[in-house]
C-alpha positions as CSV (number, residue, x, y, z in Angstrom):
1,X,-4.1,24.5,10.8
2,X,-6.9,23.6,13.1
3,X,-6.6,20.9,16.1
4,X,-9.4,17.5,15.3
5,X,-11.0,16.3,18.5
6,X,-10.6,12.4,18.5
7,X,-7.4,11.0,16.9
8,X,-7.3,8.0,19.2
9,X,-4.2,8.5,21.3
10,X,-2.7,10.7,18.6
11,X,-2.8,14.5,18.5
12,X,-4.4,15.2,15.1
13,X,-4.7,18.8,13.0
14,X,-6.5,19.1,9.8
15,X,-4.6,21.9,7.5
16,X,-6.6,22.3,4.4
17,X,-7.5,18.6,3.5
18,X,-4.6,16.8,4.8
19,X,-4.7,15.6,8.1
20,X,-1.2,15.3,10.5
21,X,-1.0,12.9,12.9
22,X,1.8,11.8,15.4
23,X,3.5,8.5,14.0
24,X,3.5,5.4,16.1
25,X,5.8,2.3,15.8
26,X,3.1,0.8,13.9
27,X,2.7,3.3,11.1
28,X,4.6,1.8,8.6
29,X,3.0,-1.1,8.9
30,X,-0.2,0.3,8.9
31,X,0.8,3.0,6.0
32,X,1.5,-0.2,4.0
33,X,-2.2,-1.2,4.8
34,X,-3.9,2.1,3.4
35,X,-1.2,1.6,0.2
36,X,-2.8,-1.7,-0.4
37,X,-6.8,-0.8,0.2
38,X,-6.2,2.0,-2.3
39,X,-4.7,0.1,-4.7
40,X,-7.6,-2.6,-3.8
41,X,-10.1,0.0,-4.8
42,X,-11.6,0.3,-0.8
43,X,-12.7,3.6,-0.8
44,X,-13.5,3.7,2.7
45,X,-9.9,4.7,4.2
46,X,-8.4,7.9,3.9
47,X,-5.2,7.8,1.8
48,X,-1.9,9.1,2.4
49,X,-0.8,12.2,0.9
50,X,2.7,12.0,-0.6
51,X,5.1,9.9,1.0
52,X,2.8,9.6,3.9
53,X,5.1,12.0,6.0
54,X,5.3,15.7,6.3
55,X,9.3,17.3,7.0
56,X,8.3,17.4,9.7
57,X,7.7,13.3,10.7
58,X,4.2,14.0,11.0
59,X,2.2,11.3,8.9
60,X,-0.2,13.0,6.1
61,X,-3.6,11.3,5.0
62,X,-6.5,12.7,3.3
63,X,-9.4,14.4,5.1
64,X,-12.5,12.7,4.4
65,X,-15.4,14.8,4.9
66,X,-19.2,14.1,7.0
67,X,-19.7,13.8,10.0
68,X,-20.8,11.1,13.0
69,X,-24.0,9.7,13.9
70,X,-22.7,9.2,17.5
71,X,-23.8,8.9,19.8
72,X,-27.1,8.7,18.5
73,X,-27.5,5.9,17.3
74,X,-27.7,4.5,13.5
75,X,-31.0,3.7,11.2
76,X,-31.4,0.2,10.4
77,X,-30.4,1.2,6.8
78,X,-27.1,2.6,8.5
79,X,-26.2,-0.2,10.8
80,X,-26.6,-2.5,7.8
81,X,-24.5,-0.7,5.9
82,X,-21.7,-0.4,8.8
83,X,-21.4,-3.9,8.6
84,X,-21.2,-4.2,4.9
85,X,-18.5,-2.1,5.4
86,X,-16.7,-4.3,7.4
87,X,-17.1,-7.1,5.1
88,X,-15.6,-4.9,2.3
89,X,-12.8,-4.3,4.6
90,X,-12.0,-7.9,5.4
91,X,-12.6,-9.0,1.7
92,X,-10.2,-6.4,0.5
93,X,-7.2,-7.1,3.4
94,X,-7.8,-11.2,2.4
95,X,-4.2,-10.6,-0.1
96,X,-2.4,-8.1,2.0
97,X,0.7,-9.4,3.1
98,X,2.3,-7.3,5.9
99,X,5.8,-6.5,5.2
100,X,8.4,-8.7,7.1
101,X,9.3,-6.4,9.9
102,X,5.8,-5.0,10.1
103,X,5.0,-3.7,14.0
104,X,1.4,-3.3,15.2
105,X,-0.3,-1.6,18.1
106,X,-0.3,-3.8,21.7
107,X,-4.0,-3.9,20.8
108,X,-5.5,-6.0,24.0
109,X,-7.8,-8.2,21.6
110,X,-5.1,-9.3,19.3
111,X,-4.9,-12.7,21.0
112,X,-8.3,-13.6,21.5
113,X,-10.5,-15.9,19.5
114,X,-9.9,-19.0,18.0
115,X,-11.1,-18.7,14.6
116,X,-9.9,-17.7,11.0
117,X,-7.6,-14.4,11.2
118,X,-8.3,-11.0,9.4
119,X,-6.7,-7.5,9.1
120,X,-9.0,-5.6,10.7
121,X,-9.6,-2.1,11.6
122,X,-9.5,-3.0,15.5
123,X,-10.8,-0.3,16.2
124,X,-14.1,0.4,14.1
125,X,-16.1,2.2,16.6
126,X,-19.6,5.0,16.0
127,X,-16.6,7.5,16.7
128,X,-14.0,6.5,14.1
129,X,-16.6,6.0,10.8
130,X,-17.8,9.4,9.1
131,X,-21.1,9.0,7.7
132,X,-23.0,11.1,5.0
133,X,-27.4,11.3,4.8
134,X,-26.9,8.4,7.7
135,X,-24.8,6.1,5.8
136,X,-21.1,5.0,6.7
137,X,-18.6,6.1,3.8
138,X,-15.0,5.9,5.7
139,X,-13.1,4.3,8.7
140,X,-10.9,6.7,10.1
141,X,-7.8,6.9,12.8
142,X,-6.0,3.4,12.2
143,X,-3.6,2.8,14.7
144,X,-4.8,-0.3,16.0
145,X,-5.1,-1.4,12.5
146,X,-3.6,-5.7,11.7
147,X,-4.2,-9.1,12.4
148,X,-7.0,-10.6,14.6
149,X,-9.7,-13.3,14.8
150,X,-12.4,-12.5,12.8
151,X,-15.1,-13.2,14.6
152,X,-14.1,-10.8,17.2
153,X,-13.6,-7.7,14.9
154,X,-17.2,-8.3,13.9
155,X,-18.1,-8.8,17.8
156,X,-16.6,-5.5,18.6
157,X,-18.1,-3.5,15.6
158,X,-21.0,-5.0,16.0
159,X,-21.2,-4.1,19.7
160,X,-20.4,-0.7,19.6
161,X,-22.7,0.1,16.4
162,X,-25.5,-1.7,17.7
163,X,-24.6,0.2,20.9
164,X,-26.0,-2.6,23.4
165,X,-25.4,-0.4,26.4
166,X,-27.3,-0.4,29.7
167,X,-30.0,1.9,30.7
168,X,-28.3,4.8,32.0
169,X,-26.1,5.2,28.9
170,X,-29.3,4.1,26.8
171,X,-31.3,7.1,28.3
172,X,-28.1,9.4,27.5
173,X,-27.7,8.4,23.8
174,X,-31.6,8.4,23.4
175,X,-31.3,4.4,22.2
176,X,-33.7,2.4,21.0
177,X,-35.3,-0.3,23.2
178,X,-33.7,-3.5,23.5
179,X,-36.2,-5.3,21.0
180,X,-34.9,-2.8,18.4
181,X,-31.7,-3.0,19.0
182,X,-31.6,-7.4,18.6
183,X,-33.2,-6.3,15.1
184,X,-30.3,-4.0,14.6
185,X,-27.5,-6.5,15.5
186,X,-29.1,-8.9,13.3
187,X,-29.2,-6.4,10.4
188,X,-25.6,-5.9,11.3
189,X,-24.8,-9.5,11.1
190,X,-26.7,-9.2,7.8
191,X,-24.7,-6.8,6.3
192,X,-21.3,-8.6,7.2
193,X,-23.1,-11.6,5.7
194,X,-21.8,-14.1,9.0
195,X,-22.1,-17.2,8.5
196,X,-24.4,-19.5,10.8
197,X,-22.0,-20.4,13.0
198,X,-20.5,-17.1,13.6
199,X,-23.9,-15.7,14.4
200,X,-24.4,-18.8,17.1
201,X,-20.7,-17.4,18.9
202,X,-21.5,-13.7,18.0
203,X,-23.1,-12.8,21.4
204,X,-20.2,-14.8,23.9
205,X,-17.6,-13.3,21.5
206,X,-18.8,-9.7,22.1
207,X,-19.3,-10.5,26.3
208,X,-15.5,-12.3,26.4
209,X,-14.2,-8.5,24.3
210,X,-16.1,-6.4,26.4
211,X,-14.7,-8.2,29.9
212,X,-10.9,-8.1,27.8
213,X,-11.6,-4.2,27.1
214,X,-12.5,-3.1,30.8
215,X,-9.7,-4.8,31.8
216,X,-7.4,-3.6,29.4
217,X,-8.9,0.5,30.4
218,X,-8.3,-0.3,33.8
219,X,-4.3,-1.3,33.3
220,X,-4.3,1.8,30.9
221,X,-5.4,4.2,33.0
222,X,-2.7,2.5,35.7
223,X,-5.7,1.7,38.0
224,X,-3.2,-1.0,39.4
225,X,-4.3,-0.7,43.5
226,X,-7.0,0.9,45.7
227,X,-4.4,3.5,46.3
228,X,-4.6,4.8,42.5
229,X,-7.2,7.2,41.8
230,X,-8.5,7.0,38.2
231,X,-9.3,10.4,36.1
232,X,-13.0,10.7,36.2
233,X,-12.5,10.3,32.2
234,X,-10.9,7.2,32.6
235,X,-13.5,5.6,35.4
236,X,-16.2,6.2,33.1
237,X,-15.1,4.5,30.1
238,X,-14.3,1.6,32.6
239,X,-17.5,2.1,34.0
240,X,-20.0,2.3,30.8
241,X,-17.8,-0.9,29.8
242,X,-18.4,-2.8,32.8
243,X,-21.8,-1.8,32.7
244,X,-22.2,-3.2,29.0
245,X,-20.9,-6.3,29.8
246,X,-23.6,-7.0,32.2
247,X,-26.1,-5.8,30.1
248,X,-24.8,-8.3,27.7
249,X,-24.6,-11.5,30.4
250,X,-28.2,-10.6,31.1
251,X,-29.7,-10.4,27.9
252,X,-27.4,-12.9,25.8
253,X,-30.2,-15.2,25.3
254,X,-32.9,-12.7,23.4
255,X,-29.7,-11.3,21.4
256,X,-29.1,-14.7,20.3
257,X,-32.5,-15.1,19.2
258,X,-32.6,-12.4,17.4
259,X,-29.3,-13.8,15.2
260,X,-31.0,-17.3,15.0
């Protein structure tokens, strides 16, 4: 048994092809969410093995196999396809009915948005889809998994896939100029197939996450007065955040164009 990097804020081993994963308060509810995509025919969720739990409380999904284009970035073909993925997702969770005493993650972004609700992913970032020849197949580590607006799952995904990220983490990642990357979110948009009026909020919907997640880092990492010093781990994710945000405020306006 072998210990997974990534796993969210779960400790994850991989033994054979059957990964175990520390439960939260949420995985029932969100085991009852991989029960109904498999027997919705979405193949791009692992399933649970068994019962869903070792002897040993652990939960037990399948291991799905490739690897991760981050944090390079996608091919236009890919980030197309990422949000056709999405779509597939949201078209197959339109029946799911949570069970009565279902429990999900204190995700920050559960309340925000206005607009028709989904169960989402919530957490459909370049590090949590495995991808084959360049192409997403699978979402994987589901614990913020349930309800939220739909237009701000799609502003997240979309965000983080198109990765519109300033300069210095641009010149890190080795990511396309801007003008490439406002073809990419529109080929994401594409893919999702979002409607005209969610393309016109798209771009204000991914600045109002963004400013939400930075804030919700900072009360996570218990950055709560000057006195508290954050783990540089911590600082950075609030810092390449922060920084995206900005990039976002200041180049809303040809991202917007390119989704017109």
């Amino acid at each position: 048994m072998r210990k997974l990097t990534g796993g969210g804020r779960s400790v994850v081993h991989l033994d054979g092809d059957v990964v175990y994963r520390r439960p939260t308060p949420a995985t029932p509810a969100v085991h009852a969410l991989l029960r109904h995509l498999a027997a919705a025919g979405f193949a791009g969720a692992p399933r649970l093995v068994g019962t869903g739990f070792a002897t040993d409380g652990r939960e037990t999904l399948t291991y799905v196999p490739g690897g991760f284009t981050h944090p390079g970035p996608w091919s236009l073909d890919g980030v197309t396809a990422v949000g056709a993925l999405l779509r597939d997702l949201h078209d197959a969770t339109a029946d799911f009915r949570p069970p009565p005493d279902a429990r999900w993650y204190d995700w920050h972004a559960r309340g925000l948005g206005d607009g028709p609700r989904v169960i989402s992913h919530c957490d459909a970032a370049p590090w949590n889809v495995v991808a084959r020849d360049g192409l997403p197949v699978a979402l994987i580590d589901w614990e913020f998994a349930g309800p939220t607006d739909e237009l701000v799952a799609v502003a997240q995904a979309a965000w983080l896939h198109v990765k519109l990220h300033d300069d210095l983490v641009a010149a890190r990642e080795g990511l396309p100029p801007l003008a490439e990357r406002a073809r990419q979110l529109r080929a994401f948009a594409e893919g999702y197939r979002l409607a005209a009026a969610g393309r016109h909020r798209l771009v204000e919907t991914m600045i109002e996450f963004v400013v939400s997640e930075v804030a919700w880092e900072a009360d996570d990492a218990g950055v709560t007065s000057p006195e508290v010093t954050a783990h540089p781990v911590a600082l950075w994710g609030m810092a390449w955040r922060a920084r995206a945000a900005n990039f976002l405020v200041r180049h809303r306006r040809v991202l917007a164009n390119a989704l017109a």
